[in-house]
KEKE-743312 format. One record per residue (C-alpha): residue in three letters; z, x, y. Coordinates in steps of 0.25 Angstrom, whole numbers, plus 5000, padded with zeros to 4 digits. Layout:
N
ALAZXY/...
REM end
This chain:
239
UNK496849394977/UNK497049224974/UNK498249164979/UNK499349234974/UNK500649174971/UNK501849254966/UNK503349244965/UNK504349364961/UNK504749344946/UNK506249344952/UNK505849254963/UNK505249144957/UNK505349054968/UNK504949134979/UNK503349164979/UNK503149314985/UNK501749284986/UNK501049144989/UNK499649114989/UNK499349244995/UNK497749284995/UNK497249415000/UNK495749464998/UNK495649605002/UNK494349665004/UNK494049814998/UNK494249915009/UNK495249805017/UNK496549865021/UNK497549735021/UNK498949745025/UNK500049645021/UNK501349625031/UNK502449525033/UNK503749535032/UNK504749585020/UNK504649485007/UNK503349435011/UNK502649475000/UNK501949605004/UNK502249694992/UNK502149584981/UNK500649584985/UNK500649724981/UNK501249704968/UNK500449574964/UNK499449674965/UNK499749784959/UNK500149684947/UNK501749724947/UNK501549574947/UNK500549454944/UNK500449324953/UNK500849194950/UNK499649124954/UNK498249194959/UNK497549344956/UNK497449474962/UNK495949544960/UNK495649684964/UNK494349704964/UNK493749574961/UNK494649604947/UNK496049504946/UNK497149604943/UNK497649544932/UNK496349584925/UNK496649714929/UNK497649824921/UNK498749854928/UNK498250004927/UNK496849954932/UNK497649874944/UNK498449984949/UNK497250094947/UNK496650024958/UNK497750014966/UNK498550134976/UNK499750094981/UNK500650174994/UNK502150124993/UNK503050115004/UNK503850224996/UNK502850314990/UNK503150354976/UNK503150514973/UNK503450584959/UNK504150694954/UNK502950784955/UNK502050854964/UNK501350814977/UNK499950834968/UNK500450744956/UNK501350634966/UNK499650604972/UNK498950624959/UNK499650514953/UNK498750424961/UNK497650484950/UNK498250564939/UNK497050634937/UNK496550684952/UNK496550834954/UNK497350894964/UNK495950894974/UNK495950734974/UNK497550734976/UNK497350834988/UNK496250754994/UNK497150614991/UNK498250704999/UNK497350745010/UNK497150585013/UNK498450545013/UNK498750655022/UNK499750735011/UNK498950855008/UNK499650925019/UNK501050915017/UNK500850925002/UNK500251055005/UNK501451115014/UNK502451065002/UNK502951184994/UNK502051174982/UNK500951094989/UNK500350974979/UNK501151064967/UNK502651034976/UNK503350924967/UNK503850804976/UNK505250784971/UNK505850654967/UNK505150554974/UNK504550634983/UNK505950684990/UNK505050804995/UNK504250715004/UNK504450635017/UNK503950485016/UNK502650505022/UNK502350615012/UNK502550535001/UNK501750415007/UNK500650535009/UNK500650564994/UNK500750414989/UNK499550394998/UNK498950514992/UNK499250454978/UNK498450314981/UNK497350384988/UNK497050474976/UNK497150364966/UNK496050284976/UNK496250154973/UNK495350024979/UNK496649974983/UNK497850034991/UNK499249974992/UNK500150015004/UNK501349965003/UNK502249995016/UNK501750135015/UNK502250175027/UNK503350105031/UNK504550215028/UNK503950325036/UNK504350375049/UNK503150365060/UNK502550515058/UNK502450505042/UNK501850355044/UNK500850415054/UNK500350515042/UNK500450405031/UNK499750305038/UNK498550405039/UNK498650445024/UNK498650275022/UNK497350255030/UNK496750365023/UNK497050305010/UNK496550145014/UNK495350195019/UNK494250125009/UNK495250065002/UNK495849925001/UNK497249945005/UNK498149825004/UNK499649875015/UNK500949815015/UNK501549845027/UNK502849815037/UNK502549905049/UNK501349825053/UNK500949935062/UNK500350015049/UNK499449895045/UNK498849855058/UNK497449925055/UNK497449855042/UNK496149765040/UNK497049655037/UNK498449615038/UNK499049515030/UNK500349455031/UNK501149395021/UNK502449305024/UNK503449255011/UNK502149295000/UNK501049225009/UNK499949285018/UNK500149195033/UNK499149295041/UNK498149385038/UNK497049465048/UNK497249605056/UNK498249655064/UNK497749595077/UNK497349455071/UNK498649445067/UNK499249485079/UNK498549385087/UNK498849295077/UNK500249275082/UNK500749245067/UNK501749335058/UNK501049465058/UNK501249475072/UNK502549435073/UNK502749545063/UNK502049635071/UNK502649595085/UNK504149625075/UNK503749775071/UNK503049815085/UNK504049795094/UNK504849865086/
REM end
């Protein structure tokens, strides 16, 4: 990534990302925190092209995304939402959307991973039980558990976690955090994050602040560093 600038088409005047640079080693899990509006999520969507920069390139791979088709992009790329998306279908077809053409052996072993098989077993119709308009039938860890499922499936280089576990109660996050661990492993994973608690074993921890990045380093750098990360943290744990 070369120094990226970029302002919202409506917001011509505010830059949402300035002179923001990030090299991320294959393998690296990277988190990216600070507080709303500072310009977390826009990274994620220069990336997956929803937009282009003003100034500077994104590469994957060595390869400048623009260079790239937008199928190509994406193929490469899993992403885990904050509110996982499920389709008016069955559990078996919700996690082979991640790769149409998987049989149901390599969508059970994707669920086994994300820690899924089991309570898609114990639903009435097992994989076959159709999941009801946006996933009504489930609770909000199951359906992190399938979108997790979905991604690992689909085995991307890169991984996207956006906030994927900040609606959950504390037992359901316990269960997804697992099936998210499972998933990063040998794979680059790039994390947004609020509760900085998830994102304290991340290889690095990058903070961003009105579209800039003011500190980078781990958990415990960054702590000892006295700057905003740790007045983020000292905020959310004495909580």
């Amino acid at each position: 990534m070369v120094a990226i600038n970029f302002h919202y088409p409506s917001r011509p005047l505010q830059p949402a990302i300035r002179d923001f640079t990030l090299d991320v080693a294959p393998g690296e899990t990277v988190a990216l925190v600070g507080p709303s509006g500072a310009g977390k999520s826009t990274v994620f969507q220069l990336l997956l092209r929803f937009y282009d920069p003003a100034s500077g390139h994104i590469e994957l791979d060595g390869v400048s995304t623009r260079q790239l088709t937008l199928h190509d992009l994406r193929e490469r790329i899993g992403i885990v939402p904050q509110d996982a998306v499920i389709f008016s279908t069955s559990a078996l077809e919700n996690i082979r959307y991640g790769k149409p053409g998987a049989t149901d052996e390599e969508v059970h072993a994707a669920a086994r991973a994300a820690f899924a098989d089991e309570f898609i077993r114990a639903l009435p119709e097992g994989y076959n039980t159709f999941l009801g308009e946006r996933g009504v039938r489930l609770s909000g860890g199951q359906r992190q558990r399938v979108a997790i499922a979905r991604a690992m499936l689909k085995n991307p280089p890169l991984l996207l976690l956006d906030e994927a576990t900040s609606a959950l109660d504390a037992e359901s996050e316990r269960m997804v955090q697992a099936a998210l661990e499972s998933a990063m492993r040998d794979r680059t994973t790039l994390v947004i994050a609020h509760r900085l608690a998830t994102v304290q074993q991340a290889d690095r921890i990058v903070v961003l602040d009105h579209g800039r990045m003011v500190e980078q380093g781990t958990h415990d750098q960054l702590m000892a560093a006295g700057g905003t990360y740790a007045r983020l943290a000292a905020l959310q744990f004495m909580d």
